[in-house]
N, C-alpha and C positions, 0 to 999 in steps of 0.2 A: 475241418479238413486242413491238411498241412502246407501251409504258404512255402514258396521255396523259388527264389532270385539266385540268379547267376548273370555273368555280365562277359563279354568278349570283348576289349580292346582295340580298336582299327588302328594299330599302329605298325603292321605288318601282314604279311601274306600269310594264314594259319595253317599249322604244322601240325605232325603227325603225333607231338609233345602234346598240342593244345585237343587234339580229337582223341590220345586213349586218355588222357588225364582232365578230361573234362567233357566234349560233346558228344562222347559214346555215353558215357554214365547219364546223362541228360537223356538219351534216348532210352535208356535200357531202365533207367530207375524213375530219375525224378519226372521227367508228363506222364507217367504213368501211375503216382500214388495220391498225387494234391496237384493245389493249383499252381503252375509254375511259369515264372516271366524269370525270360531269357533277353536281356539287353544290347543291342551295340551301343555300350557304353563311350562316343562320340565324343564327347565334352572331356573325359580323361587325354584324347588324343592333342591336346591342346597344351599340356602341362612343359612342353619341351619343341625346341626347335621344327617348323611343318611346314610341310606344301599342303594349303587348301587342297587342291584340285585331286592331292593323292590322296587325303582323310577321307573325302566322296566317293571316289571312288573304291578304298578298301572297306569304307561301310558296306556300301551295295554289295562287294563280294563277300563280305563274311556275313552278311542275313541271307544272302543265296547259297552258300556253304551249308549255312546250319538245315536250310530245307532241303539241300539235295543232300545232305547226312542224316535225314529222314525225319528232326522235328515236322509235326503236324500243328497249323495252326489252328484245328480243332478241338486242338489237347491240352496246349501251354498259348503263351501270349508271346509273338516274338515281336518288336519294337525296338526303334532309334532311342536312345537314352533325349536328345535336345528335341526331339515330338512332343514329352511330356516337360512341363513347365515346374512341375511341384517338384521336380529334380533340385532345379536350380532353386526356388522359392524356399526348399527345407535346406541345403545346404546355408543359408546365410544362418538360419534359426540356429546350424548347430556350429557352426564358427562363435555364435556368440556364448556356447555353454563350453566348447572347449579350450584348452589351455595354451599357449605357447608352447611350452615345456613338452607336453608329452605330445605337439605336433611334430618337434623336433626330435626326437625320439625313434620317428620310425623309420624302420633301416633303411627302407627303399629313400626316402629324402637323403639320408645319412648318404648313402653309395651313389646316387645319382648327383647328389648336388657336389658334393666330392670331387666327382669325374669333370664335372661342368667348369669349376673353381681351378682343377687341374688343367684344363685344356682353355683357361683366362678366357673362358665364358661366364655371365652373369647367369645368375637362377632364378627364375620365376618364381611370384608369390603364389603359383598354384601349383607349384611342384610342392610348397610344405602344404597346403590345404587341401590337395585333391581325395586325400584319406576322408576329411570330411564329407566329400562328393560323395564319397562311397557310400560311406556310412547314410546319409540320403538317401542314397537309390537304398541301400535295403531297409532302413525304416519306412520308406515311404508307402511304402508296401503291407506291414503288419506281419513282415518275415518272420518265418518260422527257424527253415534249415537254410543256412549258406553252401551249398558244396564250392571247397575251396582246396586248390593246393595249403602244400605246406608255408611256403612262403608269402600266401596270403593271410594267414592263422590270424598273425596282427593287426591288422584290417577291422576283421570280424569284432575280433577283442575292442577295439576302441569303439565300433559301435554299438557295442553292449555296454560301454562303460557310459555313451553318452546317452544311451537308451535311460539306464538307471536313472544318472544323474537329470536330465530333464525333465524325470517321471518324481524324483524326490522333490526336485524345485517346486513346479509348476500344474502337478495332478498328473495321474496317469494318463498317457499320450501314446506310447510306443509299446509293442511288443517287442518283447527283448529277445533277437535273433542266438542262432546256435551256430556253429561253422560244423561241417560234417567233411569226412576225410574219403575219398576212393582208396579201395583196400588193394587197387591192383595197377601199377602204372602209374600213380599219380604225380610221379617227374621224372617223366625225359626226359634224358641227358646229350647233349652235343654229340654228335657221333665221331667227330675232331678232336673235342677238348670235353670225356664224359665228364669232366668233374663240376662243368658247368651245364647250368639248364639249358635245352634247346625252347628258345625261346625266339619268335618273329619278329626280334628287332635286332637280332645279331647283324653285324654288319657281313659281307661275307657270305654267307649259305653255305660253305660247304659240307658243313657237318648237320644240317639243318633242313630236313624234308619238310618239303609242303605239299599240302592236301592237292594242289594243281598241277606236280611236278611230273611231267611226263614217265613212263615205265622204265626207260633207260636211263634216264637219269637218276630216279631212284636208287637203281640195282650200282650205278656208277658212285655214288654217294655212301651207300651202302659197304660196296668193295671196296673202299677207301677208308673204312671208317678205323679208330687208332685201336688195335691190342695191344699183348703184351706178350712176354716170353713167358710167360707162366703155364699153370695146367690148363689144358681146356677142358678138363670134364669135371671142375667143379666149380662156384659158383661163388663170388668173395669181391663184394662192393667197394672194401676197403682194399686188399691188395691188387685187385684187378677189374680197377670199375671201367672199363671201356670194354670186354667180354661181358661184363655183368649188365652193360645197361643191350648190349645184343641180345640176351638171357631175357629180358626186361619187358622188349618191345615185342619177342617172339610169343614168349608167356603171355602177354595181353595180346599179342593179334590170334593166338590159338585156344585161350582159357585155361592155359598149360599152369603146371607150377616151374618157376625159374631152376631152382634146385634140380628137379628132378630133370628138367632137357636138358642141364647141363651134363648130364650124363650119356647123352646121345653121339655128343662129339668127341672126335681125337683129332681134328682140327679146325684152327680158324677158319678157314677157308670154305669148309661144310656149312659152318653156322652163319656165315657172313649171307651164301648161297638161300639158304634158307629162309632167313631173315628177309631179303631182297624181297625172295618170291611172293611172302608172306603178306611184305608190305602193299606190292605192287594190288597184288588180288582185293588186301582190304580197302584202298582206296580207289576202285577202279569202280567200285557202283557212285562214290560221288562225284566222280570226276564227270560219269557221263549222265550222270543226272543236274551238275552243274553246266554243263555243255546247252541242256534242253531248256533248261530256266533263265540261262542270261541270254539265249537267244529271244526270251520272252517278259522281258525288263517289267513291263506294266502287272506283271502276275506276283512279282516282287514287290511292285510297289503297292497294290491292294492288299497285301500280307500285311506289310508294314503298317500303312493308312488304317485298317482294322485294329492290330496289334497297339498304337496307339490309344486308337480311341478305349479300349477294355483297361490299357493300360493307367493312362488319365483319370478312367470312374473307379476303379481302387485305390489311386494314390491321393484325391481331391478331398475325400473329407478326412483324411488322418492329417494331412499338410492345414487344411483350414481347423480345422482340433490344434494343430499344434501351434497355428497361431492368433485363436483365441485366448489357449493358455498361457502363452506368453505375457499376455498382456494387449496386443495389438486391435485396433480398433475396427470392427468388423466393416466392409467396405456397403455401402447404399442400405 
């Protein structure tokens, strides 16, 4: 049966970028072919500047997101990344198989640590290492498929190199994961500035829907979002990516092809309309299904508390496997 990891981030309030280019496909595809652990990867929320009190709290909201966006925790595993221990116990094993060099390498370090040096911030040693975190949480597991945006691709790739590479050392240890791509939506763009991703840690919001944003505010967000003087009935990422990514989000809330709606309109205005309505109706079962769940925090936290423990007994003897081979001396 086919293993298959994915992880959501507590570093912001999750957007409608993060639900078609990732926890719809989670619902529609992967609980439904293998067995699939869906993480609040928690421990990444640490790599940069934080309020404790808001990590807690955007964890609880985004495992309460993913159930009232219809994961079943009869289907997949859903769990806090720092419940399981082998998280952290396998990331040290493979800091010591990876490199400097191609820690330094990865663009997110590159662009983050950049901004930080820019604005005469120091950067944490776990902004270059948390790639290895990653790569942990999906060895730890016996990963098959990774579904990943694009600009995760590189992620994947290092833990397949370190998969290899510790499997050459030390005997075979790891299954060597796959990254798999969503064929429809799988990057949002800012509805402000399309050419960047709508991503939940933008400062700002206004180009940037979230799963809990009220109907009005959407449709306000929405009407605001940047065209161009261009045509509107046809469909061109390169000369007119702010229509195209309207095009984008229509086509994934409707199952449309982007091409062809863009033949529907002969103005902005229409499509902008549309687009609102579009949004508002698809997130309106988990807005009120999120509504029912956080008024019932303990039904959240037995998800979790379960989701753990299944999590724990798959990730425990591939972690103690990989620190036999090591070399490490087996404890009592």
């Amino acid at each position: 049966m086919t293993r298959i990891f994915s992880g959501v981030k507590p570093t912001g309030h999750l957007t409608l970028g993060n639900y078609l280019g990732a926890v719809r496909r989670w619902l529609e595809a992967d609980q439904c072919r293998g067995e699939a652990l869906f993480g609040i990867v928690d421990l990444h929320a640490l790599t940069v500047e934080h309020d404790p009190a808001r990590v807690r709290r955007l964890s609880r909201q985004a495992a309460t997101l993913l159930l009232a966006a219809g994961l079943e925790p009869e289907r997949c595993v859903i769990y806090v990344q720092s419940h399981v221990d082998e998280h952290a116990r396998l990331s040290y094993l493979l800091e010591c198989t990876a490199s400097d060099g191609e820690l330094r390498r990865m663009i997110q370090y590159k662009e983050k640590g950049a901004k930080a040096r820019a604005a005469g911030e120091g950067v944490r040693v776990s902004l270059l290492t948390y790639p290895v975190l990653m790569a942990a949480d999906i060895l730890a597991y016996e990963t098959d498929e990774v579904p990943v945006g694009e600009d995760q691709a590189q992620h994947v790739e290092l833990a397949r190199d370190l998969a290899v590479r510790f499997n050459q050392r030390y005997g075979h240890t790891f299954t060597v994961p796959r990254a798999t791509f969503p064929p429809v939506a799988a990057r949002v763009m800012d509805l402000r500035d399309p050419t960047s991703k709508m991503g939940k840690s933008r400062q700002g919001g206004a180009g940037v829907i979230h799963l809990l944003d009220e109907p009005e505010v959407v449709r306000r967000k929405v009407m605001r979002a940047v065209t161009d003087s261009g045509r509107e009935d046809r469909y061109d990422r390169e000369a007119s990516p702010g229509p195209a990514n309207l095009l984008d989000v229509l086509a994934a809330c409707e199952g449309a092809d982007p091409v062809a709606l863009a033949g529907r309109y002969t103005s902005y205005g229409a499509l902008k309309r549309d687009v609102a309505e579009a949004v508002v109706e698809l997130l309106r079962p988990v807005r009120e299904r999120h509504a029912r769940l956080a008024a019932d925090p303990g039904q959240v936290d037995a998800v979790l508390r379960e989701g753990a423990e299944r999590a724990r007994a798959m990730a425990r003897p591939v972690v103690d496997r990989a620190y036999r081979n090591i070399g490490l001396l087996p404890a009592g």
